[in-house]
Backbone as CSV, one residue per row, in Angstrom:
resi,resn,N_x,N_y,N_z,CA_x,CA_y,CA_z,C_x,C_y,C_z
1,UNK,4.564,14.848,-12.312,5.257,14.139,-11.262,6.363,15.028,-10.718
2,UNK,6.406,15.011,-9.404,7.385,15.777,-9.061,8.550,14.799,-8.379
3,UNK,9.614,15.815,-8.127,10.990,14.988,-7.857,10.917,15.403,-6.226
4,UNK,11.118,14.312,-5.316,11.101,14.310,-3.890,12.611,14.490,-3.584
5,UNK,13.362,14.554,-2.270,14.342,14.254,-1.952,14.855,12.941,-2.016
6,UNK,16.015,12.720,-2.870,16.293,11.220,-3.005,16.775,10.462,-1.945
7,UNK,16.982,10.771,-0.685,16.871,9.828,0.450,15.658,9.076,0.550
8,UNK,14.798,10.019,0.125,13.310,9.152,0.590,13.147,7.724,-0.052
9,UNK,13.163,7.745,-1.306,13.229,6.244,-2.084,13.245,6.370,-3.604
10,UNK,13.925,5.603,-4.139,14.172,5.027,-5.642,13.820,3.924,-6.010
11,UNK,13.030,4.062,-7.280,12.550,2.441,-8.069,12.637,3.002,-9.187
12,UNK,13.466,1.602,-9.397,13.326,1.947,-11.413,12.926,0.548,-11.854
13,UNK,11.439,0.895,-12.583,10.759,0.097,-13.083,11.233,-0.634,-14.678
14,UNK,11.109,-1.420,-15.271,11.126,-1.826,-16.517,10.453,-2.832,-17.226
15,UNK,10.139,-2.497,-18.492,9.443,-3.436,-19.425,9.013,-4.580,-19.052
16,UNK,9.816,-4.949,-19.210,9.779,-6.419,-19.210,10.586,-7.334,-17.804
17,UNK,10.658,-9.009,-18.057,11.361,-9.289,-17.184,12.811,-9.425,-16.849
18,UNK,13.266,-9.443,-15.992,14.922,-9.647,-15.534,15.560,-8.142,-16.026
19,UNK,14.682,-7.200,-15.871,15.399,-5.819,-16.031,15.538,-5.330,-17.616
20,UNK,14.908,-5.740,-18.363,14.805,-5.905,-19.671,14.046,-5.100,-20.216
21,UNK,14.440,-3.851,-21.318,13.515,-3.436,-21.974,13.658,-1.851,-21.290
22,UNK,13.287,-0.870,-22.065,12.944,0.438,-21.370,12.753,0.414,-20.120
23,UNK,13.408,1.493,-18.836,13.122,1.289,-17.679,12.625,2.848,-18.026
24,UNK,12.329,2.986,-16.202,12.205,4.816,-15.927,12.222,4.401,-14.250
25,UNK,13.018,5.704,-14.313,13.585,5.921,-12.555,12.449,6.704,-11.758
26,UNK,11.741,6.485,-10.634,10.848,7.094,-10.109,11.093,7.496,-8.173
27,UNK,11.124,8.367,-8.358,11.449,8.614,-6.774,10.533,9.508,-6.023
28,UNK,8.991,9.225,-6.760,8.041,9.736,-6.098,6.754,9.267,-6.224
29,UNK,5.423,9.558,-6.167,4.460,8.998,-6.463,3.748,9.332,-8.489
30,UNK,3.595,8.077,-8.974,3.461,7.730,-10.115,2.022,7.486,-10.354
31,UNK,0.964,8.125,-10.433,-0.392,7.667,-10.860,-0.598,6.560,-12.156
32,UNK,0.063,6.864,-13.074,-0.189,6.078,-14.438,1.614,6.004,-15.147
33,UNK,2.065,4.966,-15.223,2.791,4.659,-15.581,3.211,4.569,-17.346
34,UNK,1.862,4.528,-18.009,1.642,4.376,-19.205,2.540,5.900,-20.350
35,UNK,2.577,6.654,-19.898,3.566,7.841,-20.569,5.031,7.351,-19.966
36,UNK,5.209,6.370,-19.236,6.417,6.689,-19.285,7.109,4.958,-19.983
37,UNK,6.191,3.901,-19.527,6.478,2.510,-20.207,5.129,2.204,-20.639
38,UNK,5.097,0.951,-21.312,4.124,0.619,-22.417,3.650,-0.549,-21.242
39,UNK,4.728,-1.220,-20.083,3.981,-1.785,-19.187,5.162,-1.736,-18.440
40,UNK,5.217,-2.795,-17.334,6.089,-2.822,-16.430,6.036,-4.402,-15.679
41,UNK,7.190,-5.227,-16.084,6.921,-6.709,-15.682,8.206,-6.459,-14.572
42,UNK,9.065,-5.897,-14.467,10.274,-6.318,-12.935,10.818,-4.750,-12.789
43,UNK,11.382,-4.514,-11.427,11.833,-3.497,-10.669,12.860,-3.411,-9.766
44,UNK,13.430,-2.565,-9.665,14.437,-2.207,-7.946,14.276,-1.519,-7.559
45,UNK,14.118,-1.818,-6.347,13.801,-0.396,-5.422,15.571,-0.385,-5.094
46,UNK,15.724,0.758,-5.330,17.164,1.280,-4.636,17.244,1.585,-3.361
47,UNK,16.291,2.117,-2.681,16.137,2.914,-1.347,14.492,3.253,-1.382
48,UNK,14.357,3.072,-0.024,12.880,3.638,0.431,11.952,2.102,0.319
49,UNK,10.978,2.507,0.240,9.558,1.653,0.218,8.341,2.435,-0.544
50,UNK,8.133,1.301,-1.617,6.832,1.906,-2.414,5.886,0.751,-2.131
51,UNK,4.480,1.529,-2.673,3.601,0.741,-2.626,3.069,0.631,-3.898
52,UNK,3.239,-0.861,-4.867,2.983,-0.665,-6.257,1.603,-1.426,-6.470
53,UNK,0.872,-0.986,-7.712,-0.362,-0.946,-7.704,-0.814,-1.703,-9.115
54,UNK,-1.475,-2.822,-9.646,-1.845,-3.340,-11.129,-2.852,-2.722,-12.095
55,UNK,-2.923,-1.521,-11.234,-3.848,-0.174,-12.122,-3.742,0.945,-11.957
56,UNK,-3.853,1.904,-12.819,-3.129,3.182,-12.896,-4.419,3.759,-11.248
57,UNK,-3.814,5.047,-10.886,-4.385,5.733,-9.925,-4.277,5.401,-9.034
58,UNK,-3.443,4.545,-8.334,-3.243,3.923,-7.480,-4.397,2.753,-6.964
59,UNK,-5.014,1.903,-7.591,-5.933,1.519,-8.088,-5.990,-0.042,-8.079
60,UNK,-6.496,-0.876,-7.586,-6.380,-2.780,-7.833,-5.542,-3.187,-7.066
61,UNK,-5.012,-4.269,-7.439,-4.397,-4.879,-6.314,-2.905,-4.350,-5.833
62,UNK,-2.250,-4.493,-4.663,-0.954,-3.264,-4.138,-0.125,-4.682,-3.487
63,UNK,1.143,-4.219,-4.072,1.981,-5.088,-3.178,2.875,-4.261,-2.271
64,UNK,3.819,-4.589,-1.297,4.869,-3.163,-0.862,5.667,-3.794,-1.060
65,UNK,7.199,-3.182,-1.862,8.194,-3.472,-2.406,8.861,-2.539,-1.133
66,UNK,10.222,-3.382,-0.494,11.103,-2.978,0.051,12.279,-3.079,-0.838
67,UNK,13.512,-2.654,-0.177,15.097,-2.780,-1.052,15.315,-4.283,-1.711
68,UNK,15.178,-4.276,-2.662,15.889,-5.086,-3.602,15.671,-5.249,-4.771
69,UNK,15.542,-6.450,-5.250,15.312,-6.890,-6.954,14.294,-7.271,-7.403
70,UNK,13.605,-7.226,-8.158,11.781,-8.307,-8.482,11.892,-8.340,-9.643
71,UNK,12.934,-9.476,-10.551,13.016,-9.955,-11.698,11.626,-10.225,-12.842
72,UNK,10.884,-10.769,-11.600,9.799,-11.163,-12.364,8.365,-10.947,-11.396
73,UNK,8.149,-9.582,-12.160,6.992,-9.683,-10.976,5.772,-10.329,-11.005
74,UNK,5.506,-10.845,-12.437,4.087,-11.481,-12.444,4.303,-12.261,-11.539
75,UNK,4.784,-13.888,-11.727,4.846,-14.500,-11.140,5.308,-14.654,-9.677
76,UNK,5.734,-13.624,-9.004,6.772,-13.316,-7.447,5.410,-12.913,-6.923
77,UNK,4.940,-11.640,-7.539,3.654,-11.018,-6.669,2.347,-11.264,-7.172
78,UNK,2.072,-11.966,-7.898,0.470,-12.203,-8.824,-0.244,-11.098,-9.119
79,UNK,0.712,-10.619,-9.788,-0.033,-8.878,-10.548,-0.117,-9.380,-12.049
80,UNK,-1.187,-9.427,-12.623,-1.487,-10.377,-13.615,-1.147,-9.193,-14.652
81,UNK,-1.565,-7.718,-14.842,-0.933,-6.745,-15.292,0.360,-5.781,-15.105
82,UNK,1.180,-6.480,-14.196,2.164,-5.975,-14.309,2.068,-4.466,-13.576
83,UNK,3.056,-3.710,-12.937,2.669,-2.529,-12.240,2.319,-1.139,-12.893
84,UNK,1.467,-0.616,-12.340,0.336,0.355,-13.688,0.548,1.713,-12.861
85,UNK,1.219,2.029,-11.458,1.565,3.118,-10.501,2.018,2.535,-9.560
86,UNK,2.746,3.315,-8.719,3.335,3.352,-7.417,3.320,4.831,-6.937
87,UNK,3.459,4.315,-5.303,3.297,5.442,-4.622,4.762,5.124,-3.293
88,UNK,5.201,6.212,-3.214,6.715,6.290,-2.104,5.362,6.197,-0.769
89,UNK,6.609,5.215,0.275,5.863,5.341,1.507,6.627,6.002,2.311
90,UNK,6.425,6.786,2.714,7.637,7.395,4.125,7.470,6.627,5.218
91,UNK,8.722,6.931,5.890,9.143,5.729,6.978,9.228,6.640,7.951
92,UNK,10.000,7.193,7.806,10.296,8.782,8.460,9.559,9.431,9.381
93,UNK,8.553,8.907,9.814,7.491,9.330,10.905,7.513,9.673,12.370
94,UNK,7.632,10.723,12.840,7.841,10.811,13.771,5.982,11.448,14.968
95,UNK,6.017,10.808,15.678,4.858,11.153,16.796,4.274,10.109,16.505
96,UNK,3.078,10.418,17.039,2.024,8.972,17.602,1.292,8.594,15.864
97,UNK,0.709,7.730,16.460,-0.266,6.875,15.273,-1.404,6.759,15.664
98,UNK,-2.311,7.093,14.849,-3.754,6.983,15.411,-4.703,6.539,14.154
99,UNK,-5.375,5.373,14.402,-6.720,5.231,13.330,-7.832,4.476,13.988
100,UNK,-9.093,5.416,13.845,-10.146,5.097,13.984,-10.533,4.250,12.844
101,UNK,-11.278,2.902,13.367,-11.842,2.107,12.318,-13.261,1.668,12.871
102,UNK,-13.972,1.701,12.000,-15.358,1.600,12.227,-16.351,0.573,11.925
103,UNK,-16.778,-0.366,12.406,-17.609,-1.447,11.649,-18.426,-1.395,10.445
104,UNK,-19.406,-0.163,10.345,-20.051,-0.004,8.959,-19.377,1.044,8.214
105,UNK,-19.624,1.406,7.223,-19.918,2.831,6.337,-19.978,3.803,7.010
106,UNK,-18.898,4.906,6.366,-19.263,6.182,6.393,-19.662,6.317,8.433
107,UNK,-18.168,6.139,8.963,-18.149,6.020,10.240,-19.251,5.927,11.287
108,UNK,-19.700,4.481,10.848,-20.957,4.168,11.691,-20.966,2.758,12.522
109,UNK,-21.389,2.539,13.419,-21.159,0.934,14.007,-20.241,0.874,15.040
110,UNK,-19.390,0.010,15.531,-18.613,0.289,16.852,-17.675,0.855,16.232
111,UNK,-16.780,1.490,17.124,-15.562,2.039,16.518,-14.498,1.610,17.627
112,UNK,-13.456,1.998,16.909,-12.185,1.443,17.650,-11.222,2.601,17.312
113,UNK,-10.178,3.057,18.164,-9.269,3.783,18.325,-8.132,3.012,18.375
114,UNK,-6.856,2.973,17.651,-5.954,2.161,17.429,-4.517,3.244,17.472
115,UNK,-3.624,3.036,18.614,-2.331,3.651,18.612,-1.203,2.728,17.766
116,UNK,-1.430,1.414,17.996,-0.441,-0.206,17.452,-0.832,-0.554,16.830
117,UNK,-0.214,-1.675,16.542,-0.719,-2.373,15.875,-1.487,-3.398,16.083
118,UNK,-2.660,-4.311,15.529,-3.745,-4.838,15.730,-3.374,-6.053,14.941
119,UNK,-2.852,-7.464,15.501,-2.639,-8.687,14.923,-3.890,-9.740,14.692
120,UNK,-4.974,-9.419,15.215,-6.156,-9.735,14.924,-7.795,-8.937,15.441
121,UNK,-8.367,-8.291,14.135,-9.137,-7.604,15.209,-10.252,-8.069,15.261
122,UNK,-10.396,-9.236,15.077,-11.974,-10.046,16.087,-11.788,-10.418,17.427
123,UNK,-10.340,-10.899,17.379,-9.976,-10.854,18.983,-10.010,-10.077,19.508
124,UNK,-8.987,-9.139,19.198,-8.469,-8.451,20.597,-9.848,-7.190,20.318
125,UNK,-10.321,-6.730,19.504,-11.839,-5.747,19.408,-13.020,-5.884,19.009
126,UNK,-13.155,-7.489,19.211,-14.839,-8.103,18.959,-15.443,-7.128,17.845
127,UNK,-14.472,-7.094,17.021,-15.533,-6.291,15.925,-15.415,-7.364,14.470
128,UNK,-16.553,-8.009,13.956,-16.512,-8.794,12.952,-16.018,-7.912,11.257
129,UNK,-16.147,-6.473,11.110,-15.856,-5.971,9.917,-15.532,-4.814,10.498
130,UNK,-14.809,-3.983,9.177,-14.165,-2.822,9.212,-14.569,-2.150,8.122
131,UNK,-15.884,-1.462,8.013,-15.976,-0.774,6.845,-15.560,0.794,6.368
132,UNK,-15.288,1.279,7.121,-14.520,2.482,6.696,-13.597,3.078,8.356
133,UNK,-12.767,3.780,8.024,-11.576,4.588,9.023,-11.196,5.482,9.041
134,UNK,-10.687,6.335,9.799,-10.325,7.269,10.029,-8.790,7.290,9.952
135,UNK,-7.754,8.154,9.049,-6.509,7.662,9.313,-6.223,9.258,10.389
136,UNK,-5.682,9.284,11.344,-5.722,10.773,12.058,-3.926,10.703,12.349
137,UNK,-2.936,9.646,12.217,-1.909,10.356,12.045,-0.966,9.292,11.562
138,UNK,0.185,9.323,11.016,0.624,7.962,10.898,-0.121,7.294,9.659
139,UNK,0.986,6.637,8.807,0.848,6.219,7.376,0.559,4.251,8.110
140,UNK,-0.382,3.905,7.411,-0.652,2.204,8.150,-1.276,1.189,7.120
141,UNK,-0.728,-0.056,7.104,-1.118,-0.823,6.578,-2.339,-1.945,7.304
142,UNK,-3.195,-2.441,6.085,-4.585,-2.916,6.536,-4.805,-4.217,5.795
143,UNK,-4.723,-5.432,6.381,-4.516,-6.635,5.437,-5.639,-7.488,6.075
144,UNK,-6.102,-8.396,4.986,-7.379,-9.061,4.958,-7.709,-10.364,5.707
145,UNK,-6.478,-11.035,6.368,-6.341,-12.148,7.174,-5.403,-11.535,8.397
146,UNK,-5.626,-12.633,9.706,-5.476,-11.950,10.906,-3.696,-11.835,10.258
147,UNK,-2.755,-11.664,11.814,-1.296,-11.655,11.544,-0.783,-11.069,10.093
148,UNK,-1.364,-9.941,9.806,-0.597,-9.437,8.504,-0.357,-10.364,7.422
149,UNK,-1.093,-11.181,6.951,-1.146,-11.614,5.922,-2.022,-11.651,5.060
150,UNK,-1.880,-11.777,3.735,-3.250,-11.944,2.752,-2.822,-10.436,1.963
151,UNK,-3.871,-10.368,1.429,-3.727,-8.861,0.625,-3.691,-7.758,1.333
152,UNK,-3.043,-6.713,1.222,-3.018,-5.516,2.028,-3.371,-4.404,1.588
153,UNK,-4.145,-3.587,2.210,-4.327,-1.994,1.395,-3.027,-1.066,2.182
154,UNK,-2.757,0.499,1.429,-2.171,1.307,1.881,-2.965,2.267,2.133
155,UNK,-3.179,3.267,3.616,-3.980,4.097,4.051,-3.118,5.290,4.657
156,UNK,-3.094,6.554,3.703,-2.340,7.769,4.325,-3.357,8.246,5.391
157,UNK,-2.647,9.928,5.605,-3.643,10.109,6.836,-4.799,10.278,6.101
158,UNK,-6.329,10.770,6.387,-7.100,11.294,6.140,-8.486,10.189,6.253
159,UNK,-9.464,10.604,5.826,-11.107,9.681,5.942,-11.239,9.069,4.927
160,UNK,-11.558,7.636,5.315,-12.359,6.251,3.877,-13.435,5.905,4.832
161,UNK,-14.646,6.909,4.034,-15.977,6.701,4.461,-16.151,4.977,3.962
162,UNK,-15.725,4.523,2.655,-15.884,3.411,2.241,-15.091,2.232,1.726
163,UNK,-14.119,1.627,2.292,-13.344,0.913,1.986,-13.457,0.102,0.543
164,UNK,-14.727,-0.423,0.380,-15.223,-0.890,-0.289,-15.261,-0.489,-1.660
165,UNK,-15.815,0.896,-1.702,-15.898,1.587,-2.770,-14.522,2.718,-3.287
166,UNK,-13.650,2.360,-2.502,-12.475,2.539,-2.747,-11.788,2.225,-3.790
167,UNK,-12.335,1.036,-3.852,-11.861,-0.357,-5.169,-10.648,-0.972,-4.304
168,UNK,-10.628,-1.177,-3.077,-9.741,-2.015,-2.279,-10.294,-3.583,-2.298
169,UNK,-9.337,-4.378,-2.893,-10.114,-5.859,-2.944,-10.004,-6.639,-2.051
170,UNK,-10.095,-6.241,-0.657,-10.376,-6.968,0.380,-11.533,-6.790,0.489
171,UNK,-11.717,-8.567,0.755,-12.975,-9.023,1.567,-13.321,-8.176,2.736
172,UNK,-12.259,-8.346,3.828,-13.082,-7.859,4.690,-11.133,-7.307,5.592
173,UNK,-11.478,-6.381,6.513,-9.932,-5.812,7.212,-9.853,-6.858,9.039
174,UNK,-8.625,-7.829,8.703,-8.503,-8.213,10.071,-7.637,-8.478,10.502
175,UNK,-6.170,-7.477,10.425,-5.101,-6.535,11.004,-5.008,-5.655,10.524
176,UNK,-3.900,-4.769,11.270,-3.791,-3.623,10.739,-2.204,-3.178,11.783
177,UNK,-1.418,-2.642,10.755,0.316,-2.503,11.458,0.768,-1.181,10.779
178,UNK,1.107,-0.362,11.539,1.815,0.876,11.258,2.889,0.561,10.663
179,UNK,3.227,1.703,9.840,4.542,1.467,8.991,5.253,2.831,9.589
180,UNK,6.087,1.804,10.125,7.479,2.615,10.790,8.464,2.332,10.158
181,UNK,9.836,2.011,10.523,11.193,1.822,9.859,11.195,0.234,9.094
182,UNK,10.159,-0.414,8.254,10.059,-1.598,7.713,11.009,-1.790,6.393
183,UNK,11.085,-0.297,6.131,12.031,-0.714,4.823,13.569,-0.778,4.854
């Protein structure tokens, strides 16, 4: 693990709940949490925005933690294991945003070119599924019910021939909102 610039963001995770128990301070991206706690039930983010994950590798279900406290995270976020990695999101983005998203697999089916954000995309792009995307600039979030709600994945830049086989547990993608200055 390496050490980022600490403007970017701070979380210090711990044991157990209400801050209880062995912590460890993390101010970068964490694949497996397990060398450093035995688990992880509550957190603070000091600064920045992470995206924390209920399986190591960045892996199962993801919540995004902005600035504050999460005493108790089972019950606040329904992470039935408690957080197993996190990953820092940068906010910090400067230039355009761009993601191609595609109806089938492995960029096939209609496609769509997206600069904004997309509050429902059966409406506004008659496309019933989103099976894989293109991320081409700009860090963006992808959640499973229209208006940003429901479960959300995190998508840096680069290609997900397969959403699916990602191990992302959305049903199916129908918004999608750039992450700019949210934290």
């Amino acid at each position: 693990m390496t050490t980022t610039d600490m403007s970017m963001g701070k979380i210090i995770l711990y044991e157990d709940r209400n801050f209880q128990g062995r912590s460890f301070e993390c101010m970068s991206d964490c694949a497996d949490m397990s060398s450093y706690l035995s688990r992880c039930q509550s957190c603070r983010v000091e600064s920045g925005c992470f995206m924390v994950y209920d399986r190591p590798n960045f892996q199962g279900n993801q919540v995004l933690m902005r600035r504050g406290e999460y005493a108790d995270h089972m019950s606040m976020m329904g992470m039935s294991n408690g957080i197993r990695s996190c990953r820092i999101i940068p906010t910090q983005h400067r230039g355009q945003f761009r993601i191609r998203i595609f109806e089938r697999e492995n960029f096939s089916g209609q496609m769509n070119e997206l600069t904004d954000d997309c509050d429902n995309v059966q409406d506004r792009l008659r496309m019933s599924e989103c099976m894989s995307c293109n991320v081409l600039d700009g860090h963006w979030l992808l959640y499973e019910q229209p208006h940003f709600r429901g479960k959300m994945v995190y998508l840096r830049p680069g290609e997900y021939r397969s959403l699916r086989e990602m191990g992302m547990n959305l049903s199916r993608i129908m918004s999608l909102r750039r992450i700019m200055d949210m934290c």
